[in-house]
N, C-alpha and C positions, 0 to 999 in steps of 0.2 A: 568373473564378476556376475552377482545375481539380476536379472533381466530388472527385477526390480530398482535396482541400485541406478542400472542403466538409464529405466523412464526419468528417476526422479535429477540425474544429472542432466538429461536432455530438455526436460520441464525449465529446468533452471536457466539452463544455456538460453532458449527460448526466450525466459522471462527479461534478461539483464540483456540480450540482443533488444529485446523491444525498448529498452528502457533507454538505453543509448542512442537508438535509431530516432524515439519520438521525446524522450523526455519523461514518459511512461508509460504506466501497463507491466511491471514486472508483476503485482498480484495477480490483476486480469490474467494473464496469459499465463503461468506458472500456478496460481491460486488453484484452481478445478484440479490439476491433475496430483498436486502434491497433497489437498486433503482425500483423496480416492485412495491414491498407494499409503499414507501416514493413514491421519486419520483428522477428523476435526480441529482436535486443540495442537499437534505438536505440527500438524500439517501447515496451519497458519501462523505460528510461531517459525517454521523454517522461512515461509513466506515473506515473514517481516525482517529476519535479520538475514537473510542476502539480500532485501529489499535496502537496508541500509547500506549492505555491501556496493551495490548496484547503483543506487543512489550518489553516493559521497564520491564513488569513479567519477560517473557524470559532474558535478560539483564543483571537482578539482578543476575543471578544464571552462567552466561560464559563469565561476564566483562573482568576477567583475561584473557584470550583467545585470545579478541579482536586484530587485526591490526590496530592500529591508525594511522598512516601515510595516509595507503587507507584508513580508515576513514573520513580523514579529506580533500581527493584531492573530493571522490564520493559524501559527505556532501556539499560540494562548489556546486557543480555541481548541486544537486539534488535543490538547495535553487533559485538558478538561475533558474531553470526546472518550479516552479510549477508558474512562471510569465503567460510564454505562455498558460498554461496548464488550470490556471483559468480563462486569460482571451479567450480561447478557447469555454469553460464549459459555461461561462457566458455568449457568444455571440449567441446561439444557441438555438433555440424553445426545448423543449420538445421532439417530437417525433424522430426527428434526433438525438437528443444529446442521447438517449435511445438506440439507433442502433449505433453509435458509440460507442458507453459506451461498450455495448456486443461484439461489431467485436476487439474493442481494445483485453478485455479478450480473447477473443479466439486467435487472433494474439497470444498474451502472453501467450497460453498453448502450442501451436502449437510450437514457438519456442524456450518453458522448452525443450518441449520433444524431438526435431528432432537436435537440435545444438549438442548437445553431441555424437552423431551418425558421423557427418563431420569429426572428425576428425582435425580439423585447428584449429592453438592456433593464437591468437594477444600478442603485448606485454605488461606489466604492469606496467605502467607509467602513468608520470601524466594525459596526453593526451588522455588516454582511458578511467583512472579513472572519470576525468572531464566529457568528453563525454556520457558517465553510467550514472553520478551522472542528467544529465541535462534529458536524455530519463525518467528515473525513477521519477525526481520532474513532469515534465510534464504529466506521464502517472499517478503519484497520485493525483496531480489536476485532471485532468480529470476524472479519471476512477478509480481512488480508491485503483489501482494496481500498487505498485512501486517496485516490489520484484521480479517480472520475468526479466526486463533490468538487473539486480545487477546477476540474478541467470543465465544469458547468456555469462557473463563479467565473472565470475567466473569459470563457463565450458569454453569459452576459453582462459582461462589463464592459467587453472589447478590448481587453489585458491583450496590450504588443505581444504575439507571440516568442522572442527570445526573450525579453524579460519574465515571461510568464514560467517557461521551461527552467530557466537559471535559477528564477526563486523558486520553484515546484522541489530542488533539489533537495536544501537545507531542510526545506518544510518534510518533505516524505523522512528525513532523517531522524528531523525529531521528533515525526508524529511516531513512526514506526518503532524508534527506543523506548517511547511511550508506553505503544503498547505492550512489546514486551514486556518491558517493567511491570509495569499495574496487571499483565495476565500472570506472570511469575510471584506476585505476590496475593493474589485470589486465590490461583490454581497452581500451585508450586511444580506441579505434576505432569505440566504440560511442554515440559523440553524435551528436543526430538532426541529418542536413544540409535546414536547411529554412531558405527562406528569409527577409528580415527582417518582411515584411509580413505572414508565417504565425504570427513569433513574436508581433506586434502583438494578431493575432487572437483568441490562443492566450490573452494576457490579458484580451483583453475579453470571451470569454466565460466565461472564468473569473470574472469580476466581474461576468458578466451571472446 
């Protein structure tokens, strides 16, 4: 097996551990190294469809749980989100859109970790739900990571954290379908060419 093959199975495993463990972070923590070894566009495309892989496991087991109302305002939002988002991704040479790819991620650790700290809530309506729902599609087209905007909107809301996780699930499902969709039809060109025994792998770690 190519060394390469190797990282990008390991990336993964990594990513759908974290996803499971917290509820998210499979772009965060899989995002950087799969568009290093791919490359920008099919990098964050693999990113997004284990992410649903990754996603709907979690799902199966805290459906009950879920808040469908927010659900379905953040879900709007997020589907609307990944318009700009791919035609962003796709407008963009390579090396830039790599540098962007990464300052997004880090924007998005930066304020997991410092929001919670403030202090200040907003309120939880449709208007913010929406709002979330558009930053999150947009930053999954791009960038692979649509789970920090949702996990900011939550710290200031004061979203119960198990309900907050259980509907994080659906929401990552179908922002992430999203994006694929809307970057498959921008950028038709950006599906990862790997071959069948990688995509084999690709699920059993995801299941491992």
């Amino acid at each position: 097996m190519e060394p390469v093959v190797v990282l990008i199975l390991f990336a993964v495993f990594l990513g759908a551990l974290s996803q499971r463990v917290t509820g998210m972070g499979f772009g965060l923590v899989s995002g950087p190294f799969l568009v290093l070894l791919l490359d920008p566009f099919s990098g964050i495309i693999l990113v997004n469809i284990c992410g649903i892989v990754a996603s709907f496991s979690v799902f199966v087991r805290t459906f009950a749980e879920a808040e469908w109302p927010s659900f379905r305002h953040l879900a709007l939002g997020a589907v609307i989100g990944t318009i700009p988002g791919a035609l962003l991704s796709s407008s963009m040479p390579t090396p830039p859109l790599q540098i962007l790819i990464g300052a997004l991620i880090v924007v998005s650790l930066i304020s997991s970790l410092t929001l919670g700290k403030l202090g200040r809530t907003i309120p939880a309506n449709f208007g913010t739900r929406l709002t979330t729902g558009l930053f999150s599609g947009a930053m999954s087209a791009a960038a692979g990571a649509g789970g920090p905007a949702v996990s900011a909107y939550a710290v200031l809301t004061k979203w119960e954290q198990r309900s907050f996780a259980a509907t994080l699930q659906p929401f990552l499902v179908v922002g992430t379908t999203s994006a694929v969709v809307m970057k498959g039809i921008i950028n038709g060109g950006t599906w990862p060419h790997l071959e069948v025994a990688v995509w084999i792998g690709l699920g059993l770690v995801l299941v491992a």
